[in-house]
C-alpha positions as CSV (number, residue, x, y, z in Angstrom):
1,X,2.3,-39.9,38.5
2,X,0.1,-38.4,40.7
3,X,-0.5,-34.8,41.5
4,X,1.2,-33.4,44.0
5,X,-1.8,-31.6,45.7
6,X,-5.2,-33.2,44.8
7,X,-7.3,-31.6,42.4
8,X,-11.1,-31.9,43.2
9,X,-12.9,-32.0,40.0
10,X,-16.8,-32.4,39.4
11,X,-18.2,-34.7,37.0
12,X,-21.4,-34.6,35.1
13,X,-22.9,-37.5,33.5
14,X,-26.0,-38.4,33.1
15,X,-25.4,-41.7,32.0
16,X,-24.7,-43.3,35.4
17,X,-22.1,-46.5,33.9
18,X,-19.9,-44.1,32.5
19,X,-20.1,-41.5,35.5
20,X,-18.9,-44.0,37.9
21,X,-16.1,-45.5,35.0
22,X,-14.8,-41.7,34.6
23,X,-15.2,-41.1,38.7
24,X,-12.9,-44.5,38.8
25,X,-10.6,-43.6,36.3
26,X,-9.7,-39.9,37.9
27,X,-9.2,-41.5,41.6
28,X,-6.7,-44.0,40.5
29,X,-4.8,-41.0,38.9
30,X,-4.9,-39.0,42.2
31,X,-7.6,-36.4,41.7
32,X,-10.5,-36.1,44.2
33,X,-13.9,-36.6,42.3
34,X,-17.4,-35.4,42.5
35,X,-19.6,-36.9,40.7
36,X,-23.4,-35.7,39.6
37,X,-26.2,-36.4,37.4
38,X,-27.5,-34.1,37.1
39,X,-27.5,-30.2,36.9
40,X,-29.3,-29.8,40.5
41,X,-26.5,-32.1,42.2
42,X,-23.5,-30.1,40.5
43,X,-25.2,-27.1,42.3
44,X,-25.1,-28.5,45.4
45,X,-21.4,-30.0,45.2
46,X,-20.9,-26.2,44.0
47,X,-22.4,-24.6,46.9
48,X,-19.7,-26.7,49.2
49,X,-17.2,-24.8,50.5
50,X,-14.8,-27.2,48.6
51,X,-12.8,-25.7,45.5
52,X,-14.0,-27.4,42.6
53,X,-11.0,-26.8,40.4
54,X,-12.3,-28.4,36.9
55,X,-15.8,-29.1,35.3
56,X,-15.6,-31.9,33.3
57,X,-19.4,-32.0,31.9
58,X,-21.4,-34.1,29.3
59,X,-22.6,-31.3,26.5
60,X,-26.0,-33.1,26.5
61,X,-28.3,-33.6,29.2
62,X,-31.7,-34.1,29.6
63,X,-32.0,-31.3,32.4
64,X,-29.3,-28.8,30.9
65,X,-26.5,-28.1,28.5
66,X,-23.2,-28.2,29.5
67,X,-22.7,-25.0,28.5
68,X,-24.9,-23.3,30.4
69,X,-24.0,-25.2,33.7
70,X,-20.9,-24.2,33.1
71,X,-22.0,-20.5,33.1
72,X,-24.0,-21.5,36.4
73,X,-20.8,-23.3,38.1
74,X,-18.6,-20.2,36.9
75,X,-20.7,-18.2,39.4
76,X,-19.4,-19.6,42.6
77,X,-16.4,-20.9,41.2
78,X,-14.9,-18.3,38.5
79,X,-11.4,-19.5,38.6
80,X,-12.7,-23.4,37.7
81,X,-11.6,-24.9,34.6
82,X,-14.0,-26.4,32.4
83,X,-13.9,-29.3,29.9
84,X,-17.1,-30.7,28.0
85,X,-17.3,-34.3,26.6
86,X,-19.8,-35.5,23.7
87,X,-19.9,-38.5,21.6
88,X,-22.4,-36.5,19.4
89,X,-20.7,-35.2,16.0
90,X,-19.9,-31.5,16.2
91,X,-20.2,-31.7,20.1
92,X,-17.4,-29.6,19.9
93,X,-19.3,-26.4,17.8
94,X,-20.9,-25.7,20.9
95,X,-18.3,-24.8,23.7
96,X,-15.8,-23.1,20.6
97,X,-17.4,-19.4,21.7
98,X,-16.4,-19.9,25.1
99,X,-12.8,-21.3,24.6
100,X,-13.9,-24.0,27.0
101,X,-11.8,-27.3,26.4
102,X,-13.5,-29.9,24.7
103,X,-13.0,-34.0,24.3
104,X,-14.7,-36.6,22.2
105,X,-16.7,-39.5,23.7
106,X,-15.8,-42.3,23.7
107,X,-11.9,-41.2,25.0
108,X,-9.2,-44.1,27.1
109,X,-8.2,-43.2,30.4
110,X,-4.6,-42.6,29.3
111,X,-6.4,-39.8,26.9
112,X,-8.8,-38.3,29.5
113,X,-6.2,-37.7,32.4
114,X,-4.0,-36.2,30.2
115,X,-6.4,-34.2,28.9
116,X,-7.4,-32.7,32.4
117,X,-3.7,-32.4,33.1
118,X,-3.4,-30.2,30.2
119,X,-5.9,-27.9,31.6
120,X,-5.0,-27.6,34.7
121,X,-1.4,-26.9,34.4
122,X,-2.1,-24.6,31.0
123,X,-3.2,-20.7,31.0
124,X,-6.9,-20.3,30.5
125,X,-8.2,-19.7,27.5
126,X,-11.7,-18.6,27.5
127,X,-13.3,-15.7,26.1
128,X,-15.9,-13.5,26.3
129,X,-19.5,-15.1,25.6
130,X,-20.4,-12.3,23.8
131,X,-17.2,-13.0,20.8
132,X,-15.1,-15.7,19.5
133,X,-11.9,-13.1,18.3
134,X,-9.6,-15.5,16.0
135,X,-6.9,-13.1,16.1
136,X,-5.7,-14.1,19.4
């Protein structure tokens, strides 16, 4: 099923094989893609006056963490969802202070667009950098 208004999401992979398989994968389910490298071409996608309506970013790079070009993205786009991927054990330790969304490399398509559906149809979740409350 395809979304009834296109969602333009932005990913980042440095690993250009699986950039373009995850770009392929997201068209054929509807959603308009961006795809960058690296941390200097998700700026400049960001800097379009296209809304960029989920990050979906490799933890790992050689230029940058996901995290922190999340944090970067946030600041023209605050609204944007955000979902890191890593194939690296305990990928997922280091986006659980920022209630960021999180999935494990390697995913199947079926897993991956029904992941990003998820997020974009839930509530946010994220938190404050500065805590991780488990109370809430």
């Amino acid at each position: 099923m395809l979304p009834s208004i296109s969602k333009t999401i932005l990913v980042v992979e440095d690993n250009v094989p699986l950039l373009g398989l995850v770009q392929t994968i997201l068209e054929e389910a509807g959603f308009t893609v961006l795809a960058a490298t690296t941390a200097d071409d998700a700026v400049r996608h960001a800097r379009q006056p296209k809304t960029i309506d989920l990050l979906l970013s490799d933890v790992m790079m050689p230029d940058v963490s996901g995290p922190n070009l999340a944090l970067k993205l946030k600041e023209f786009w605050p609204a944007m969802r955000v979902i890191l991927m890593s194939g690296y054990p305990g990928g997922e330790i280091l986006v659980l202070n920022y209630g960021w969304h999180f999935i494990r490399k390697p995913f199947v398509a079926v897993q991956l667009v029904a992941k990003i559906k998820e997020v974009l149809d839930g509530d946010t979740r994220e938190q404050s950098t500065d805590r991780f409350d488990t109370r809430k």
